[in-house]
C-alpha positions, 0 to 999 in steps of 0.5 A: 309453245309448241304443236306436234302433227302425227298423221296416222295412215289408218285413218283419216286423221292427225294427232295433235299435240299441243304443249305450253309452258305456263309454270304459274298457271292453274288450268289452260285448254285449247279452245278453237273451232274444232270444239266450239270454242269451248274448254270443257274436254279440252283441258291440258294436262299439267306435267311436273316440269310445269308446261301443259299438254295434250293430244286431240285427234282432228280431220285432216285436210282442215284448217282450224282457228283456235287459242290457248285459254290460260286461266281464262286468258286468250293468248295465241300459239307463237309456232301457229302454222299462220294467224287469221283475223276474226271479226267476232272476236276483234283479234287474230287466232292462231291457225292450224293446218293439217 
């Protein structure tokens, strides 16, 4: 897995860009609370070497908690900038500085 930041000088936001290695899956999204916590829109594209990616414009100066919905399986980023307990969900979420 993997995150990519490209902060933009003319606005006051990052690109991220976000790649799983998931050959055997059908759909992957990120969800987090960025969006709601909901998959549609966020979807990943899958490519021809089998990995998912996409690239989500987001405030920077935020922090956000979000995971990898792998056909409808929660896992979290290995290469999360930190992890974060989460009362609702009973688990850690990865954690995303910009």
């Amino acid at each position: 897995m993997a995150i990519k930041k490209q902060y933009l000088k003319s606005k006051p936001v990052c690109k991220v860009t976000f790649t799983v290695p998931a050959e055997e899956a059908k759909k992957v999204a990120v969800v987090g609370d960025f969006n709601n916590w909901n998959p549609k829109g966020s979807v990943l594209k899958k490519l021809k070497n089998g990995t998912f990616k996409g690239t989500f414009d987001l405030p920077k100066e935020n922090t956000y908690e979000f995971r990898y919905l792998v056909d409808n399986t929660y896992i979290n980023d290995t290469e999360a900038d930190r992890y974060q307990w989460n009362d609702y969900a009973g688990t850690e979420n990865a954690v995303l500085e910009l």
